[in-house]
N, C-alpha and C positions, 0 to 999 in steps of 0.2 A: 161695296159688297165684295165685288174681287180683291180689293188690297186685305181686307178682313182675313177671306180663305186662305192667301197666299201666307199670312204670319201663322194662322196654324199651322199651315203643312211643314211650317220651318220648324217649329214649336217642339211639333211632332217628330220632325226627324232628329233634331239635338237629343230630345229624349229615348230614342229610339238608340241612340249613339251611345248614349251616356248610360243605359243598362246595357247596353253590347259590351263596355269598356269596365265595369262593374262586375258582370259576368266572368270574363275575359280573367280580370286579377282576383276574383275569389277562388277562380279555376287553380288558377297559378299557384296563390298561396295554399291552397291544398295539396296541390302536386310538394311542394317546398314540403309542407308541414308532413306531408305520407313520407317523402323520402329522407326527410330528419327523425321519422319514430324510432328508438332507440328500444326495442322489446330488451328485457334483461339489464338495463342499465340505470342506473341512479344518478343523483347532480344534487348539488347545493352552492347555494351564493356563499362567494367570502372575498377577502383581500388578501393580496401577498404582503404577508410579514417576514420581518427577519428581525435577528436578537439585536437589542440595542443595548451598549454599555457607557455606562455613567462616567469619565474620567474628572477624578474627583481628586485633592487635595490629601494627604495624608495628615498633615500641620496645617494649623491657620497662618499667614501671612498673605504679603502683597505681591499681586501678580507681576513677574518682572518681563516674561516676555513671553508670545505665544506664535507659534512658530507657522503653522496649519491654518487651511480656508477652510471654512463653509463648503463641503462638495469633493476635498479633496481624498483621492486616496494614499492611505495610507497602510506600510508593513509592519507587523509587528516589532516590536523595540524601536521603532524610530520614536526620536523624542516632537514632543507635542508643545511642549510650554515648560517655562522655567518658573519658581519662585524664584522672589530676592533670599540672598543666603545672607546677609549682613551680619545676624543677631547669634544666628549656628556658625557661622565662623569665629565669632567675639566667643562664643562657649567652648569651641574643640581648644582654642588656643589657652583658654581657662583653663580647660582638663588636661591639656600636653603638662601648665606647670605643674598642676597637682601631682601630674604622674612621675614631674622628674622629681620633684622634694621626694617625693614618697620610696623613691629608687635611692636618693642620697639617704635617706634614713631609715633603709634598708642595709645599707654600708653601711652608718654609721653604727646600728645594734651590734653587724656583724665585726665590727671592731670590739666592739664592747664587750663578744662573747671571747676573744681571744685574750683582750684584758683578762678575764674574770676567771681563763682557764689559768694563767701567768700565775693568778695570784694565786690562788688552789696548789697550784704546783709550788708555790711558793711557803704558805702554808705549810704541807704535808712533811717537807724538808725543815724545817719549822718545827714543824712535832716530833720529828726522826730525832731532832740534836736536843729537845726537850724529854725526851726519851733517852736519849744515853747520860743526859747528865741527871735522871732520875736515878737510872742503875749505874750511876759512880756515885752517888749518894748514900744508896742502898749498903753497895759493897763499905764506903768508907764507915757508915754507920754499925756494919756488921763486926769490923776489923774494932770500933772501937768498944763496942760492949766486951767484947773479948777480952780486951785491956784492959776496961775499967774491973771486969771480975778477976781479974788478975792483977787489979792494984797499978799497974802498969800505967794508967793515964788517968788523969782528973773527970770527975765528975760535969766538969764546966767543958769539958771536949766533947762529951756524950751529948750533953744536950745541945750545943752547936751542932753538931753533925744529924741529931734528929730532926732539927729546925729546919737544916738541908736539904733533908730531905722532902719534909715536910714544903717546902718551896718550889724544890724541883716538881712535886707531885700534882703543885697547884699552876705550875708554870705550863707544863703537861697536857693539865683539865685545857687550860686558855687558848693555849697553840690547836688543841683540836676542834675548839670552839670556832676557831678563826680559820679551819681547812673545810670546817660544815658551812660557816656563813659565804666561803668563798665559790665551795658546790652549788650551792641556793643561788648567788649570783650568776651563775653559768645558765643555769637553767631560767632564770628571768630574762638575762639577755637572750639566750635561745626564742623564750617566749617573745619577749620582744621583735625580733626580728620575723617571727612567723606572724603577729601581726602586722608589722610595716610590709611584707610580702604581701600581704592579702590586700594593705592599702594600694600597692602596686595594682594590684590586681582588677583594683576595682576603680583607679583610675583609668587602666587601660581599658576596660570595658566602657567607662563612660566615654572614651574617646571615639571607641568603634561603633555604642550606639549615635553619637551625631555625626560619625561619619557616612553609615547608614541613613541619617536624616535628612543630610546633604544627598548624599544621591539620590534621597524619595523627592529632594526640591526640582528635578527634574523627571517632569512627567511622560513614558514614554505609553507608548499604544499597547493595549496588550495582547492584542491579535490582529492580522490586517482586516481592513474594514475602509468604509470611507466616514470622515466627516461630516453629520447632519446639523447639528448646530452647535455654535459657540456661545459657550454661557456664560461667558466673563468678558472681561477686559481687561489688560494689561495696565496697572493702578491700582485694582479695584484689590481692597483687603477680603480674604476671606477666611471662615471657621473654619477648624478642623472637618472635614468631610466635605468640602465647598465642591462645586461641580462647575469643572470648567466648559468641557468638552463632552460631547455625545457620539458615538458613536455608531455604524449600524455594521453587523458581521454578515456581508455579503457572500460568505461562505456557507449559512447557516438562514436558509430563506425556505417559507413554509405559508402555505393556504390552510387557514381553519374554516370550515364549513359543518351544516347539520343535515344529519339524516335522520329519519325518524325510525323507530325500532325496528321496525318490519326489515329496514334493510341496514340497519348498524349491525343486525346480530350477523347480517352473512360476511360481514367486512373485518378481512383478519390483519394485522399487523404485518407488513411487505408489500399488500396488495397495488396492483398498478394502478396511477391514479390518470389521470387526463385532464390539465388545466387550460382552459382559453380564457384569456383575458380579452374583457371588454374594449381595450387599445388596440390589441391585433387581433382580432378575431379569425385570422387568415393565419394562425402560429396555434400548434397543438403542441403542449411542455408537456413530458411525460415527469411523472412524483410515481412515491411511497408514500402507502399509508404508516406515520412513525407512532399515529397516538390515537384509540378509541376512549372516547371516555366511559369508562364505568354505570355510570351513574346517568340518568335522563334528565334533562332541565327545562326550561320555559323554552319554548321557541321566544331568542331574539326578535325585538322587530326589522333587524336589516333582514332576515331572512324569510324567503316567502317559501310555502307550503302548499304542495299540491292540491292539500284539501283542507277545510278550515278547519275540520274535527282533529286534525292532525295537531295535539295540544304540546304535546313532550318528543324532542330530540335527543339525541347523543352526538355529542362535538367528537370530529373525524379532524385528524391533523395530516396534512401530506407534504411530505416533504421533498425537496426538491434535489436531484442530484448535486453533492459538494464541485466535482469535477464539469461536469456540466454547465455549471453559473460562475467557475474560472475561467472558461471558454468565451464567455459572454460576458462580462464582468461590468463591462461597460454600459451594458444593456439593461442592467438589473435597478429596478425600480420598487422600493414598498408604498404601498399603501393603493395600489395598482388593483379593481374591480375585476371578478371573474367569475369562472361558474369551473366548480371541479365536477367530473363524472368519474364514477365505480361502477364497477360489472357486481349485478347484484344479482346474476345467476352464476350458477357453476360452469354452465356451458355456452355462456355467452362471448359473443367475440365482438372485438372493438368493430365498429361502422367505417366507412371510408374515410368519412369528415371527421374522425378524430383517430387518426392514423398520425403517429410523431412527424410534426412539420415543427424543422425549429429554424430561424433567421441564419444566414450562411455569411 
């Protein structure tokens, strides 16, 4: 009967303990939860993002060499990966001959134009002395009608010397037939040679676009960033637009979360934002709000709401200082859980616990 009483009174005092110590931390966590009420202030859940770019293939071929880890950073223009150039080398060296033919026969027209002026000039001289021996014809035929109406010279003189003429008149027509056909030639070789120019022209162009090609075979970064993942392999063939590398712009890093109308309409574009992530909870990032959205949407399910009537949000982007996260560069992590807070009075002031603490 004694051992009996004796396990109660113990029974009783664990219990007696165990609401003293129950007590004790409901005490507690309401002191915690009074001294965390944020009057004037707003929060939503998100993750830190940053812009991710695709380093992709301009040409299809095969991967010759990839320079970059998984993790690494990198500055902008450093090169990343090479293709094989085997195939665009085999072409520019194609298009060098076409360009030089096309240069020699560009000479060669313009030779052709100087022939053609030669002959012209040739020609014209040509018709100068078919001309004068029209007008000794002329004259000697004139001298001889004279004659013949004077008895003076035979009939058989007259008609030779009209014949003469008649000769010289046709020799005349011919020589200037042959100073027009020798113009017409100038101007075909002219034409000639403006289109072996233009073939120049456009073999030298095919040159410079795969010389242009050859240097898209080497793929360089196009802003710094680091390396998130490697989408190829060196061997591996790939299409036009193939995606080697991934990128993420550690320069350009940003928390989307939602707030529900009531306090999206007091949230203006600059506004100061206050991020704690779930990892350091003991680090307050100060942001800009860069983007309200317009329009109201579904409350996501990653995002919890004060109240369950609270059906439709508006996505709040805040963005993180560029100079800031070059300071820390190292440090910077996406896909990283948090909670942004906004001052969703006018006269509200930040609290102590999210006063700018950032890693030293």
């Amino acid at each position: 009967m004694a051992l009996n009483t004796s396990n109660k009174k113990k029974t009783l005092t664990l219990l007696a303990v165990a609401a003293v110590v129950a007590l004790a931390g409901h005490y507690a966590w309401k002191q915690w939860q009074a001294s965390h009420t944020d009057d004037g202030l707003a929060s939503g859940n998100g993750r830190i993002e940053a812009t991710e770019i695709d380093v992709a293939t301009k040409l299809g071929g095969r991967v010759d060499e990839i320079f970059v880890t998984e993790g690494a950073f990198v500055r902008a223009g450093d090169p990343l990966a090479r293709m094989q150039i085997t195939t665009l080398e085999a072409q520019r060296l194609e298009a060098v001959a076409v360009k030089d033919r096309a240069m020699h026969a560009v000479a060669s027209a313009r030779a052709q134009v100087t022939l053609r002026q030669s002959d012209h000039v040739a020609a014209q001289a040509l018709v100068a002395q078919r001309e004068a021996e029209l007008d000794a014809a002329k004259r000697r035929l004139a001298r001889s009608e004279t004659l013949a109406k004077e008895g003076a010279s035979s009939v058989q003189e007259l008609d030779d010397d009209r014949a003469r003429v008649r000769s010289a008149q046709a020799a005349v027509t011919a020589t200037q037939a042959q100073a027009e056909a020798a113009k017409a030639a100038i101007e075909a070789a002219r034409s000639d040679v403006t289109g072996q120019t233009s073939s120049v022209a456009a073999a030298a162009a095919t040159v410079q676009r795969i010389d242009s090609e050859l240097n898209d075979t080497t793929l360089v970064a196009p802003r710094d960033g680091r390396v998130q993942f490697r989408l190829a392999q060196p061997g591996e063939v790939l299409g036009a637009g193939g995606k080697l590398l991934n990128l993420v712009d550690l320069s350009d890093v940003f928390m989307s979360f939602f707030l529900p109308e009531t306090v999206a309409g007091r949230v203006a574009i600059g506004s100061d934002v206050r991020i704690v992530l779930d990892a350091a909870p003991q680090l307050v990032i100060p942001a800009k709000v860069s983007f309200v959205s317009s329009t109201a949407q579904f409350t996501p399910k990653t995002v919890e709401t004060a109240s369950e009537r609270q059906k439709l949000m508006f996505r709040v982007k805040a963005q993180i200082d560029p100079q800031l996260l070059k300071k820390h560069l190292a440090q910077v992590k996406t896909g990283l859980p948090g909670q942004a807070w906004v001052l969703a009075q006018p006269d509200a002031q930040w609290p102590e616990h999210l006063q700018v603490k950032l890693p030293e």
